[in-house]
C-alpha positions as CSV (number, residue, x, y, z in Angstrom):
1,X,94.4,77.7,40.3
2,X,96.8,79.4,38.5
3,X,101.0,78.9,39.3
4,X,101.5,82.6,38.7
5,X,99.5,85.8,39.2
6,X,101.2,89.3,38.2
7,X,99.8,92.3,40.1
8,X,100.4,95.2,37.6
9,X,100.3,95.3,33.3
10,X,103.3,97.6,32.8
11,X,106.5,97.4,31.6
12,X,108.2,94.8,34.9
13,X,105.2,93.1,35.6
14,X,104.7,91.9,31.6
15,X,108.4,91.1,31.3
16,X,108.5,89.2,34.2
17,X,105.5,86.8,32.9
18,X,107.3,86.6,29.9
19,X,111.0,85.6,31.7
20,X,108.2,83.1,33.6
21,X,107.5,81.5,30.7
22,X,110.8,81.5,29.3
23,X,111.5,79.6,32.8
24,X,108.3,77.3,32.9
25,X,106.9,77.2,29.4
26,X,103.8,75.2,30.6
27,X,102.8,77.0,33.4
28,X,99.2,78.9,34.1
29,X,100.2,82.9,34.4
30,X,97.6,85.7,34.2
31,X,98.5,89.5,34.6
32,X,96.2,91.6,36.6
33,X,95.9,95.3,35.8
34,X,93.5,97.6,37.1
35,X,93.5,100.1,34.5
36,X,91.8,99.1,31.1
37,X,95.2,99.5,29.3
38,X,98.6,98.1,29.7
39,X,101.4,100.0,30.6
40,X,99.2,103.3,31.6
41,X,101.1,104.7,34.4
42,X,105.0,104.9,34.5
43,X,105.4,103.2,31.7
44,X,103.5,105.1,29.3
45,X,104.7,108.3,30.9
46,X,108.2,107.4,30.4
47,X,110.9,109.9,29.0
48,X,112.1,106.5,26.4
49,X,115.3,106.8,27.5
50,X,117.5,103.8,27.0
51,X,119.9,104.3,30.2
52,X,123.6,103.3,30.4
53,X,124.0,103.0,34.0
54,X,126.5,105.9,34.7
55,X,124.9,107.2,38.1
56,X,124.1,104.4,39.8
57,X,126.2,103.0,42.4
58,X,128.7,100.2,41.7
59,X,127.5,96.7,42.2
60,X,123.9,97.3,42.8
61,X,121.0,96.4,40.8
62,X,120.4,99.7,39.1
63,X,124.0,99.4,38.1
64,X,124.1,95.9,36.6
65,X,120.5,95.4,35.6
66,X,120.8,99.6,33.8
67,X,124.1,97.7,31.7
68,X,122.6,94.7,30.9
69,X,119.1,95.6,30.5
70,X,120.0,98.6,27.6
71,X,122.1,95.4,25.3
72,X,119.0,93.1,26.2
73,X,116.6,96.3,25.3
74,X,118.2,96.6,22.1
75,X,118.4,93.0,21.3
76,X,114.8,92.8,21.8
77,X,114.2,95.5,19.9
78,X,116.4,94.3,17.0
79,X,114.7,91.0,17.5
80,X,110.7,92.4,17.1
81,X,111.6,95.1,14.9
82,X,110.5,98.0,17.6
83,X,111.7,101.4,16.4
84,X,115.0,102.2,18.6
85,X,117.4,104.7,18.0
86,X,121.1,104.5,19.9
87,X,121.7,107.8,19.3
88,X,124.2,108.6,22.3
89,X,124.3,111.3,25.3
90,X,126.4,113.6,26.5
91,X,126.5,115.0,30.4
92,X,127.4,118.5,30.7
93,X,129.3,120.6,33.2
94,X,128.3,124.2,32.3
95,X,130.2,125.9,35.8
96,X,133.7,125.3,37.1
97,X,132.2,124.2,40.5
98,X,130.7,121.0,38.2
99,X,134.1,120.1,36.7
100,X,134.8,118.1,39.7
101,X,131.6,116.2,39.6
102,X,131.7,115.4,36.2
103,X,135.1,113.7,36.9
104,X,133.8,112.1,40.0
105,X,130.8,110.9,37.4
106,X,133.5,110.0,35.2
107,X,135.3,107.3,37.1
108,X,132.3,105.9,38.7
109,X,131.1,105.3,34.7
110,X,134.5,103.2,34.3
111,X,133.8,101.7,38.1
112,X,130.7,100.0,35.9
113,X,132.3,99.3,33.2
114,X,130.7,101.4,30.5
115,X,132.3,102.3,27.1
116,X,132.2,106.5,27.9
117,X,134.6,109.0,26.8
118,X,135.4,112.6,28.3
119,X,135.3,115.3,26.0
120,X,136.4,119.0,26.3
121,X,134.3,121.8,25.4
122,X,135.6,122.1,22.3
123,X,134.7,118.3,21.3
124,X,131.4,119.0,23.4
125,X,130.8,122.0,20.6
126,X,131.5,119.9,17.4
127,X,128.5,117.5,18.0
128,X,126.5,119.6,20.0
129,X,127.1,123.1,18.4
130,X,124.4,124.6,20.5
131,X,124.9,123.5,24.1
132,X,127.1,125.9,26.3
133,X,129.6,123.8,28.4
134,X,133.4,123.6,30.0
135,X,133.3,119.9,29.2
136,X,131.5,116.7,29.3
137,X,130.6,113.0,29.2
138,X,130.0,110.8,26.2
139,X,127.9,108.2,26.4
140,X,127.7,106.3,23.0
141,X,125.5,103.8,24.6
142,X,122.8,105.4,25.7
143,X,119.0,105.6,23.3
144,X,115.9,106.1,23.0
145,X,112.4,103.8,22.3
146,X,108.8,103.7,22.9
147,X,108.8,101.6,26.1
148,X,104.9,101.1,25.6
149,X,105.5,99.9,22.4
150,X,107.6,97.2,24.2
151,X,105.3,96.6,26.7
152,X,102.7,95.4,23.7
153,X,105.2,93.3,22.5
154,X,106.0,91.6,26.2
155,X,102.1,91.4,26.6
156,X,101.8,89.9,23.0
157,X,104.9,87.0,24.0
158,X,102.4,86.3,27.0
159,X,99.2,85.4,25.1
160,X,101.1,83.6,22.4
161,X,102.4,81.3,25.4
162,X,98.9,80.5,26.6
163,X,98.7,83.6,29.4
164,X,96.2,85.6,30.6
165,X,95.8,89.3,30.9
166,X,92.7,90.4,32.9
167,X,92.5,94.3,32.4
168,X,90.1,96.6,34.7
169,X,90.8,94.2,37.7
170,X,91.9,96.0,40.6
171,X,93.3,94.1,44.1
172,X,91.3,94.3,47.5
173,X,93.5,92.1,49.0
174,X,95.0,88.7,49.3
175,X,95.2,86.2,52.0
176,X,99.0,84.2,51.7
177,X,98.7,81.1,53.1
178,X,101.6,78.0,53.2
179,X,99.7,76.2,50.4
180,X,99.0,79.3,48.1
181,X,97.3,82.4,47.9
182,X,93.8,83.8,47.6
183,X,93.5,87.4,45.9
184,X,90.5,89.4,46.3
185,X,90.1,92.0,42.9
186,X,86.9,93.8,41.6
187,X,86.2,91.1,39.6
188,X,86.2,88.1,41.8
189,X,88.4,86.0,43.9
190,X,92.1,84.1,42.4
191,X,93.7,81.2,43.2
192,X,97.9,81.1,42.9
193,X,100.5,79.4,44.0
194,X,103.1,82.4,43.7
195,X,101.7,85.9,43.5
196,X,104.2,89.1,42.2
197,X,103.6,92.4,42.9
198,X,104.5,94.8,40.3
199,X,101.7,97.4,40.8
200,X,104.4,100.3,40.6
201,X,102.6,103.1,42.1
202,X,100.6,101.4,44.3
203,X,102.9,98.6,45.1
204,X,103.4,99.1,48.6
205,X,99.6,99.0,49.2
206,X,99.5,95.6,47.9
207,X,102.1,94.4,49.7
208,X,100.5,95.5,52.7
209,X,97.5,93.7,51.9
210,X,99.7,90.9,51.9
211,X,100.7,91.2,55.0
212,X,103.8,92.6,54.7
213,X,104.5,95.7,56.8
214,X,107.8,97.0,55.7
215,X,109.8,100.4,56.7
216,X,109.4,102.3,53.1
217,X,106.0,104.1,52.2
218,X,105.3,105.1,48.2
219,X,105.3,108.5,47.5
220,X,104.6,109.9,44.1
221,X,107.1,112.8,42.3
222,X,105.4,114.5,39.3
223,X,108.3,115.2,36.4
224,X,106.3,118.0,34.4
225,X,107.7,118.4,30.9
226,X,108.2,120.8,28.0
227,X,108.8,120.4,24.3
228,X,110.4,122.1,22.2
229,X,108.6,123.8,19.2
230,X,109.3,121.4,15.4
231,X,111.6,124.6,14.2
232,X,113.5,124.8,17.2
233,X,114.4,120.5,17.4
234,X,117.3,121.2,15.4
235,X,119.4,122.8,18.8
236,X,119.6,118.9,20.2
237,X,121.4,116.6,18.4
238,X,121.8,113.9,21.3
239,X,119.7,112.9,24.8
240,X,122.0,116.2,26.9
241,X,122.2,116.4,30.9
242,X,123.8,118.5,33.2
243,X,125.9,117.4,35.8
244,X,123.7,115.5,38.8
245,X,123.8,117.7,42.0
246,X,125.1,114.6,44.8
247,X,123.5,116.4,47.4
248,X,120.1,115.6,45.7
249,X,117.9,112.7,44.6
250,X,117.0,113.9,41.2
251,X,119.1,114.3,37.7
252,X,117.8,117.8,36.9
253,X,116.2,119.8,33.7
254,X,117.1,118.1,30.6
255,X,116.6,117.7,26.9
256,X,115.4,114.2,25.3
257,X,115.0,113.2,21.7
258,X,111.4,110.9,21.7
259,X,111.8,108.2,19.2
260,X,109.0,110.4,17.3
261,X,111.6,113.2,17.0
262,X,110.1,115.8,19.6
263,X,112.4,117.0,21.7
264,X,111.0,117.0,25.4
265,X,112.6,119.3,28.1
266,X,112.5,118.9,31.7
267,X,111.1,117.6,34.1
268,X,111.6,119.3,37.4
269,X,110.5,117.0,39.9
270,X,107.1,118.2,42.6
271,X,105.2,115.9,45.1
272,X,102.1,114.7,43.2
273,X,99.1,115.0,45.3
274,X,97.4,111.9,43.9
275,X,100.0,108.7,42.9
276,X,98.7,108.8,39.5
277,X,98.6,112.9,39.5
278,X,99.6,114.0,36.4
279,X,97.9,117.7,36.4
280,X,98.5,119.9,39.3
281,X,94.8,119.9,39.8
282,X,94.8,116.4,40.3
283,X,94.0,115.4,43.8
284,X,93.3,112.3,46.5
285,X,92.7,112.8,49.8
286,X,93.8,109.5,50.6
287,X,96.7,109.6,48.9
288,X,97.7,113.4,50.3
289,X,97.1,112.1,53.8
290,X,99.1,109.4,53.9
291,X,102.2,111.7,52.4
292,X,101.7,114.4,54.8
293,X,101.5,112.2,57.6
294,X,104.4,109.8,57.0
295,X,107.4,110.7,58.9
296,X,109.8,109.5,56.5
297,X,108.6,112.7,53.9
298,X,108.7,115.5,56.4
299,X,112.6,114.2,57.2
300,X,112.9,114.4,53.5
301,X,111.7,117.4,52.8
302,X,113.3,118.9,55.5
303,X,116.9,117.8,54.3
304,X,116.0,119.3,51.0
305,X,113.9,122.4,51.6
306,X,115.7,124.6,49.4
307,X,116.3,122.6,46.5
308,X,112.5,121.5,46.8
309,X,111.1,124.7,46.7
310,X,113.6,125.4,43.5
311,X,111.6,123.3,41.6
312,X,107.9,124.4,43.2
313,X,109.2,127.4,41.6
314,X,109.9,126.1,38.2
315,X,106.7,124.5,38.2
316,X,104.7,127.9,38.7
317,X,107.2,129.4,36.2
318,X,107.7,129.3,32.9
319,X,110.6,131.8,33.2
320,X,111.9,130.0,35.5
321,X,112.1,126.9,34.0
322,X,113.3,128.4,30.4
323,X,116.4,130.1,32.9
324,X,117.1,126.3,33.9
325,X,117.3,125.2,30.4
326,X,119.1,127.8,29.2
327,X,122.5,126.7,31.2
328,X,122.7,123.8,29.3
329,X,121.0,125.6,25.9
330,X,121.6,129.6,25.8
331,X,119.4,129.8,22.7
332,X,116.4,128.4,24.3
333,X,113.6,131.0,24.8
334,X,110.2,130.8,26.4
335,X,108.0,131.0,23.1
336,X,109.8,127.8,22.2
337,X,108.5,125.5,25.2
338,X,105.1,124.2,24.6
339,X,103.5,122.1,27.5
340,X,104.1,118.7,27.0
341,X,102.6,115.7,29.3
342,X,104.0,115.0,32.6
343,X,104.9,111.5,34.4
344,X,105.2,110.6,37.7
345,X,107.4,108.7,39.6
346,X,107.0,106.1,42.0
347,X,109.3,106.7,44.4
348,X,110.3,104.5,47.7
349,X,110.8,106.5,51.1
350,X,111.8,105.0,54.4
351,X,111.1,106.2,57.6
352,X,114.1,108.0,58.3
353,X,113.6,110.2,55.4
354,X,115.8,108.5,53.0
355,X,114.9,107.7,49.3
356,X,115.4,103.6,48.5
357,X,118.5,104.3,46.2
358,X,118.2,100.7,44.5
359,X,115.8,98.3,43.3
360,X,113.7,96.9,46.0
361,X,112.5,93.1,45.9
362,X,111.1,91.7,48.6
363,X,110.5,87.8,48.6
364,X,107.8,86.2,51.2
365,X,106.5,82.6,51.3
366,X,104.2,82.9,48.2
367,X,104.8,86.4,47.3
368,X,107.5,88.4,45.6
369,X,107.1,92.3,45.9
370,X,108.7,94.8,43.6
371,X,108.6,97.4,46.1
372,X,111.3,100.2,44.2
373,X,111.3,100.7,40.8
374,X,111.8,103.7,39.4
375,X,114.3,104.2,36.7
376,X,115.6,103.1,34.9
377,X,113.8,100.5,35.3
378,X,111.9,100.6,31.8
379,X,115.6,100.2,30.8
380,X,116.2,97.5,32.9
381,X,112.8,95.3,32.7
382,X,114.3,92.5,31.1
383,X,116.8,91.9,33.4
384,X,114.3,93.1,36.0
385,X,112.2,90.1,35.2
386,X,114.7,87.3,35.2
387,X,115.7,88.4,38.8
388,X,112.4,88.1,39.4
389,X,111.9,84.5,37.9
390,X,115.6,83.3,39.8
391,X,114.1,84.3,43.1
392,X,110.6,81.9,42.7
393,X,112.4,78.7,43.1
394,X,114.1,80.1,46.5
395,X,111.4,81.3,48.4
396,X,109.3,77.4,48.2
397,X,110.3,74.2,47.5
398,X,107.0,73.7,47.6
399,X,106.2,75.5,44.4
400,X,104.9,73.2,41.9
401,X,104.0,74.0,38.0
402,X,101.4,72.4,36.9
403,X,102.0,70.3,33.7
């Protein structure tokens, strides 16, 4: 019997056993993955973007966990000596129409009490000489890291605390019961106390198996990158954005320094036809089906047809997709984009078509279910994990750590 099973080996699920054990130091914890590596999905697909919290709304998780979670990040990278860089970010408004927005973005960075700074066009120009813009946001804060780097670390603070982690095991399904509960997985039956689901992509699944039917279905987003050529790295000196559109879910073609200095560009953002599709060739009929007949997408698409075939386009298109860069970088052409690898996000919908904006934890009597967790919440897995770990005690009095 073990007091804590983790459903899923990236970046939450391995900090949250490690916040367990910073919690209870002598309980039994084993991490489940069903890949045969840590941190293969989201994780290891991740931009390495240290987020500040800017665009999130006031008071929620993604707010407050985004602030904390980048000090924490770095701390924990000072701590383990993990390559980090804080090497800043600057939000662009390259039409007058933005201007507006990027004031509106402005006070709702001071609403969460980030250390930003707005900067005209000619300030924009003196530190990135390159990058055509009316004016824009500094974010000093903001960095970049390997987050799968990270993740090793978080797995390697597990093991050194006596915990398992059981790769190539995959959960069936799991019977939650007053007293405990039993997984099912490829490799056997589990015994737990307290089960948390942090399976990412597939979390929703899980939590079904569970038994917990709730009102939000997975669907995965592919974010399909560029980089730019070694000769042409020079042209970004910080992590630039342009201006969010409000009337859509996604932040929009962008250029991010990896803490290996290539420079990635992108991603526009496509339904995946497989949750772990990172090729358009990739394909599930499962996973397609339950998309396309999910009620909650077609409302989706429907309220954003024509930005959603914008980037269909760009994904078709190199042209396309260099034209998109090139508002925020006029020098960029198309022989300087080389295909780089894409991620994909798991994204929460609910039925009436509306993303989940926030974090999503769902607590049941043995079970906790990370059911929303996009980004930032590489950025925020620390923080992630001890809101995790302060909801255990809540949910049963009954839970017991064995000695």
């Amino acid at each position: 019997m073990y007091d804590f099973v983790i459903v899923g080996g990236g970046i939450v699920g391995l900090s949250t056993g490690m916040a367990l054990y910073n919690r209870y130091p002598d309980a039994k914890i084993v991490v489940i993955e069903k890949e045969d590596t840590l941190a293969s999905h989201q994780t290891g697909h991740n931009s390495g973007v240290i987020h500040s919290g800017i665009y999130y709304k006031p008071g929620s998780y993604k707010a407050r966990f985004a602030k904390q979670g980048s000090q924490s990040m770095v701390r924990f990278c000072e701590e383990h000596a993990i390559e980090h860089d804080i090497c800043g970010k600057v939000i662009v408004a390259t039409k007058q129409e933005e201007l507006p927005l990027l004031d509106d973005l402005y006070e709702r960075g001071l609403q969460n009490e980030l250390a930003i700074e707005r900067i005209s066009a000619d300030e924009l120009k003196e530190i990135e000489p390159h990058v055509n813009g009316l004016g824009a946001i500094r974010v000093a804060a903001a960095g970049i890291v390997n987050y799968r780097q990270v993740s090793e670390k978080f797995a390697d603070i597990i093991r050194e605390n006596g915990g398992e982690i059981r790769l190539g095991t995959k959960v069936n399904k799991m019977d939650e019961r007053q007293d405990g509960v039993t997984i099912e997985t490829s490799k056997g039956s589990i015994e737990a106390q307290v089960v948390i689901n942090c399976a990412g992509l597939h979390s929703d699944r899980v939590a079904f198996s569970a038994g917990y039917k709730t009102d939000m279905k997975i669907v995965p987003f592919r974010g399909e990158y560029f980089k730019l050529k070694p000769e042409k790295r020079h042209l970004v000196k910080h992590l630039i954005y342009p201006v969010p559109n409000p009337d859509f879910p996604f932040l929009g073609v962008h250029f991010t320094r990896m803490i290996d200095g290539e420079v990635d560009a992108g991603p526009n953002a496509v339904l995946s036809f497989k949750r772990e599709g990172y090729k358009k060739t990739d394909f599930s009929a499962r996973d397609l089906a339950e998309v396309l007949t999910y009620k909650g997408f077609w409302k989706l698409a429907g309220k954003f047809a024509k930005e959603g075939m914008s980037e269909y386009s760009r994904s078709f298109s190199k042209r396309l997709f260099t034209k998109s860069l090139q508002e925020l970088i006029p020098e960029i052409q198309q022989d300087d984009l080389i295909p780089a690898p894409a991620g994909v996000r798991a994204q929460a919908i609910r039925d009436d078509g509306n993303m989940v904006d926030d974090f999503q934890i769902i607590v049941g009597k043995r079970t906790i279910h990370v059911c929303n967790a996009p980004s930032p919440a590489a950025t925020a897995s620390i923080e992630i994990g001890k809101e995790i770990v302060r909801r255990v005690p809540v949910q049963s009095h009954l839970i017991e750590v064995t000695p």
